[in-house]
Structures are given as C-alpha cells and as structure tokens.
C-alpha positions in Angstrom: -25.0 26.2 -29.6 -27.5 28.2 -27.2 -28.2 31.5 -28.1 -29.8 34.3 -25.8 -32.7 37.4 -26.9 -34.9 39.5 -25.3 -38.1 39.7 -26.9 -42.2 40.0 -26.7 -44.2 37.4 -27.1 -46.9 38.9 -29.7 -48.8 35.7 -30.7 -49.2 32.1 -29.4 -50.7 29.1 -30.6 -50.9 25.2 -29.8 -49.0 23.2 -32.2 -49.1 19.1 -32.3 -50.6 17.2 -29.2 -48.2 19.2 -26.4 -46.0 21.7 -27.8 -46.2 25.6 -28.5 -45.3 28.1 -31.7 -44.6 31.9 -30.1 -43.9 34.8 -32.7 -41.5 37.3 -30.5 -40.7 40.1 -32.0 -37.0 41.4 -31.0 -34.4 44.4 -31.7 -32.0 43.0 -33.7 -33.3 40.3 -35.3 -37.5 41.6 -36.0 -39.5 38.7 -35.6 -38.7 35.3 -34.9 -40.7 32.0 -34.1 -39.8 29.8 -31.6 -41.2 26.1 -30.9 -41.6 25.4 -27.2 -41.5 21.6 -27.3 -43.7 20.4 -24.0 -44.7 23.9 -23.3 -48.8 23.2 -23.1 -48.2 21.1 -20.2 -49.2 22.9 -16.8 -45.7 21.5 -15.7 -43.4 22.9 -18.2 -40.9 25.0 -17.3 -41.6 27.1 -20.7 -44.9 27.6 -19.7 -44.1 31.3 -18.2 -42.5 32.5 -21.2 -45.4 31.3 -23.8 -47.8 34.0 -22.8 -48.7 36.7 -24.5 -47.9 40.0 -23.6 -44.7 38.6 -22.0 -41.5 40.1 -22.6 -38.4 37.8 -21.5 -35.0 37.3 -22.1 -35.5 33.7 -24.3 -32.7 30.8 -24.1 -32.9 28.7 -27.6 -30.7 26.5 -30.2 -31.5 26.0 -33.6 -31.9 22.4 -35.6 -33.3 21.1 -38.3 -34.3 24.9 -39.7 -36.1 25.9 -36.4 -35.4 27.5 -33.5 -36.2 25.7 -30.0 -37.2 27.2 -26.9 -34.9 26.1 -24.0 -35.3 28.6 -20.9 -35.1 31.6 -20.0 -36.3 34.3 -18.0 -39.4 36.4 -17.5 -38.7 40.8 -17.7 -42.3 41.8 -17.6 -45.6 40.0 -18.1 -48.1 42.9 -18.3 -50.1 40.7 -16.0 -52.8 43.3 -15.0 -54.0 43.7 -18.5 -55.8 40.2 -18.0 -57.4 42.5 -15.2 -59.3 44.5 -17.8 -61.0 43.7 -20.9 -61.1 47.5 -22.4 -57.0 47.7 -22.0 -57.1 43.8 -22.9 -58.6 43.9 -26.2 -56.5 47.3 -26.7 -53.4 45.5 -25.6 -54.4 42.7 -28.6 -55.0 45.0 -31.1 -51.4 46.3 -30.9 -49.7 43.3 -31.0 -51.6 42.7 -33.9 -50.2 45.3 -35.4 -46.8 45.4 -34.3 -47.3 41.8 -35.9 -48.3 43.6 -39.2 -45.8 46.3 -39.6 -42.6 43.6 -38.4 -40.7 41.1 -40.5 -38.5 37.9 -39.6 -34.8 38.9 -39.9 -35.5 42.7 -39.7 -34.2 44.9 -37.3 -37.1 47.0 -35.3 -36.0 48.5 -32.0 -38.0 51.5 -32.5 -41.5 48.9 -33.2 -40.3 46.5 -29.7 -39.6 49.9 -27.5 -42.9 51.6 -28.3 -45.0 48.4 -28.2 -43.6 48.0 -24.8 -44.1 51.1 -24.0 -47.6 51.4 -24.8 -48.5 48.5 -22.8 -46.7 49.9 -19.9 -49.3 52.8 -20.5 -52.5 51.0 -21.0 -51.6 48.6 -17.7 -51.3 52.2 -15.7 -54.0 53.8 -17.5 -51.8 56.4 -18.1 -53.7 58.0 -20.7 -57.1 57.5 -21.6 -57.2 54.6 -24.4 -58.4 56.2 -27.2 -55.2 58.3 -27.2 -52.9 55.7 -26.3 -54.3 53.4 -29.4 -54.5 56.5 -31.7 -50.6 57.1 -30.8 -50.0 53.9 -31.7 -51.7 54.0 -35.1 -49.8 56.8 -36.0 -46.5 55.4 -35.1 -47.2 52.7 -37.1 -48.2 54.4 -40.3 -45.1 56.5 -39.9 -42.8 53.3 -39.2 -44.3 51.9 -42.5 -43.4 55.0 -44.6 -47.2 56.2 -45.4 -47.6 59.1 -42.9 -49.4 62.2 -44.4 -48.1 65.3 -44.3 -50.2 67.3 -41.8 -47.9 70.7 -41.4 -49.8 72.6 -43.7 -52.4 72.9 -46.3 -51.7 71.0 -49.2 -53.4 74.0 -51.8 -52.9 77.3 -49.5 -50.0 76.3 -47.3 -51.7 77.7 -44.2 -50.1 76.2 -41.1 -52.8 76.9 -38.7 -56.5 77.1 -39.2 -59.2 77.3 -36.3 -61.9 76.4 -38.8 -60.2 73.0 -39.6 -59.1 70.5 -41.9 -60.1 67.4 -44.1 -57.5 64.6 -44.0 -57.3 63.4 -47.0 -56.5 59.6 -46.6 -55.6 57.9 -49.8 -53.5 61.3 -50.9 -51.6 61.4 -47.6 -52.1 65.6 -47.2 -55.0 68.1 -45.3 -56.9 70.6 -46.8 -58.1 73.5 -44.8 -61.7 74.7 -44.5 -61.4 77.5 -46.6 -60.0 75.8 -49.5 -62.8 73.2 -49.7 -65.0 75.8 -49.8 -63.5 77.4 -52.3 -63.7 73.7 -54.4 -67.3 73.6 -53.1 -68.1 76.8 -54.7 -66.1 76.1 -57.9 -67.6 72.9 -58.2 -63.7 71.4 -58.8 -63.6 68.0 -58.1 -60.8 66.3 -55.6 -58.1 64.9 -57.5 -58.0 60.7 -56.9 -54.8 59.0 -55.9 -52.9 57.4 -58.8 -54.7 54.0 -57.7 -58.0 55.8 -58.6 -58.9 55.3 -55.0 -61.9 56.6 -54.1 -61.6 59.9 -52.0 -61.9 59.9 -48.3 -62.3 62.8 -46.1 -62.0 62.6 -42.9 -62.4 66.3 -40.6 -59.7 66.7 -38.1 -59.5 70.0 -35.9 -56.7 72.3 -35.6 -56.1 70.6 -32.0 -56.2 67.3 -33.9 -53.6 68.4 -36.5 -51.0 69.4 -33.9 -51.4 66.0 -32.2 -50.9 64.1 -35.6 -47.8 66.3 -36.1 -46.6 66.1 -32.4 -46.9 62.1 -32.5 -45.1 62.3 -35.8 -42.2 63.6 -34.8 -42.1 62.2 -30.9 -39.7 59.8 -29.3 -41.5 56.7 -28.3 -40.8 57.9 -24.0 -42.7 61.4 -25.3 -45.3 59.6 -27.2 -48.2 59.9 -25.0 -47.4 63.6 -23.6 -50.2 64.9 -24.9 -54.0 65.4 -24.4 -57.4 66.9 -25.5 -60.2 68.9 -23.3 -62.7 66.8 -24.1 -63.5 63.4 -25.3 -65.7 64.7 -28.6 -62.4 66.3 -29.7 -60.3 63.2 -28.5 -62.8 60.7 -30.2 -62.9 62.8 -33.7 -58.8 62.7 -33.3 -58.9 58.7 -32.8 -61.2 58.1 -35.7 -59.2 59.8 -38.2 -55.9 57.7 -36.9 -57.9 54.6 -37.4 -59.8 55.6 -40.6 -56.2 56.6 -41.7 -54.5 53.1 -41.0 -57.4 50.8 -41.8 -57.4 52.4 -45.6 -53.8 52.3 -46.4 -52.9 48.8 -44.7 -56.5 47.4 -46.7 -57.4 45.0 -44.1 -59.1 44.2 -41.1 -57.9 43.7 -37.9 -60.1 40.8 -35.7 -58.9 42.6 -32.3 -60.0 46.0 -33.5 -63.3 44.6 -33.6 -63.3 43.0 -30.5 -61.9 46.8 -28.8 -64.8 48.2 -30.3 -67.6 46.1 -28.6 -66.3 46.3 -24.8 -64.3 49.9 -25.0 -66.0 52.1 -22.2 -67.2 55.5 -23.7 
C-alpha cells in the first residue's frame, strides 16, 4: 500500500551501482530512510526529490523491511544555498545536527519546523550567520534536555550583571563576575561535574545572557528576532553556543569544520 509524508531530505548517499539511501527527517514519524531504486540516473524521475536540502511531500511502500521511494512532489529545495558556500557549509552543519538530535520512529515537529526555518533564514540572509547558527545550537541543546540555566547567578542569584558572566559548561549554570572574584580571592576552587569533567569557562556578556535566555524560551517563527551592535559581542555570543554544544554532545561535527574555513568575518 502507498503511503504519503512530507519530509527533509537531511543526508544522501549512493548505494549499489544505480540507486539512492535519503535520511528525511519528518513530524510524525522522526527520521526515516528511504531507498530510491534508479534514482542516480540523470533520468530518474526521483532524482528531484534525492537532494539535499529538499523538502517534499514523498510517495513510498514498504517490502521486505524497507521503505521504497515511489514519487512525489517537490515543496521547497533551498536551491540558492548552492549559491553560497558561507550559508552552504552553514546549511550542512545543521542538518548534521538535526541528524544528531533526531531518531527513527520519533516524533519531532518542533526539530523539522525550526530546521526549515533556519534554512529559509540563511537562503535570505536574514540574519547574519553567526546568529542564525548560534540559534540553532541552542535550540538544539534545549531540544536534547541539557540547556543551562542562564536566568541568574548560580551562587548570588543576581539576575542582571553589566560586568558579566562565566558559563559554566559541563555544570549547565553562569556565574557572575563578582562571584568569581570572590572565588579568586578565596582561592576556592570550582566544583567539577559529577563526571569529574574538567571545568570550562566560557565569558558571556550580559547582552549575551539575555539572548541565550530569549532563544531558550522562543517559538521557532521568533527565533531569530534578535540581534547585537556589534560583531565582537555577536562572535563572543556564538562561541559560547558552540563551545556549549560541542562539550556536552562529545563529538565532532565534519561540517562545522568545513563552516569554519570559508565563513566570511
């Protein structure tokens, strides 16, 4: 029986002499992985919905444990971002993680409608891409369940501090200027995480702090209604989203890399 989803196409690769294996991740049903049978051929009729980036309404059956490709339609291909390699290799570093934080059989509207979403943004350049990649970041570490609590000082409970704060990474809370003084002075060490990870400090602004909350708590259409007066203060708020993610995920990301060697300053 033929059965119909709309999905995104977040990974493709060759498989056998002529055929195609997409991962699309999908609202109800999280990631699935199709096999389009003839779809490397330049005469396929597949061939438009085996790109990456492309998000279309997929036609398939199931046999033999898989499920086939049959048809289908194209919504949106995100074509332009082949246009640019700063917003391309941006573009590839989020599916990779939408990849990372999905699962086959799991529901994740919120994951499909924000990765959607932020391609729309890097396509229109909506936002400068250091935001839009740190916005991402930080809905992901909140869809995973490992977002810090940034609303106050984890020792004073100050709310607001124009000197600043140290995110602490592997403990998931900030501590304001004043207080690591205070350690500083006392010579009290920081408490490890009950991994005995070693401590990571990353400095984040007050400005910084209210976009980490604001992003926390956004809907995925308000995500990106935000900004930063300049692009020190913007670049210091990027590294500690990625610093953030990087540590608690403990991995690598190949597209991450390949942002970081063509992204324009």
């Amino acid at each position: 029986m033929k059965k119909v989803i709309d999905g995104l196409v977040i990974k493709e690769i060759p498989y056998g002499e002529n055929d195609r294996l997409l991962t699309v991740i999908t609202a109800d049903e999280g990631k699935i992985l199709f096999c389009a049978k003839g779809a490397r051929s330049p005469k396929s009729k597949l061939l438009p919905l085996c790109r990456i980036f492309t998000y279309a309404n997929f036609e398939y059956y199931e046999r033999s444990g898989r499920k086939w490709l049959s048809g289908g339609s194209v919504n949106d291909s995100f074509f332009a971002l082949n246009s640019d390699i700063s917003g391309f290799a941006l573009a590839s570093y989020v599916l990779q993680l939408a990849d990372e934080i999905t699962g086959e059989g799991v529901p994740c509207p919120k994951v499909l409608q924000m990765t959607l979403n932020t391609l729309y943004a890097i396509e229109n350049k909506l936002k400068p891409l250091p935001l839009i990649k740190a916005a991402y970041e930080i809905f992901a570490i909140n869809d995973s369940g490992f977002a810090p609590d940034v609303t106050e000082c984890c020792e004073c409970n100050v709310q607001s501090s124009e000197k600043g704060y140290f995110l602490d990474v592997m403990n998931g809370h900030i501590i304001c200027q004043a207080c690591m003084d205070k350690r500083s002075a006392n010579a009290v060490a920081l408490p490890v995480d009950r991994f005995q990870t070693s401590n990571i400090l990353v400095p984040i602004d007050e400005m910084s702090r209210r976009a980490w909350q604001y992003v926390l708590c956004a809907e995925p259409k308000r995500i990106f209604a935000f900004g930063f007066p300049d692009k020190d203060t913007l670049f210091a708020f990027a590294r500690s989203t990625e610093t953030y993610l990087i540590n608690h995920l403990e991995r690598d990301f190949e597209t991450l890399k390949f942002y970081h060697t063509v992204k324009e300053e």
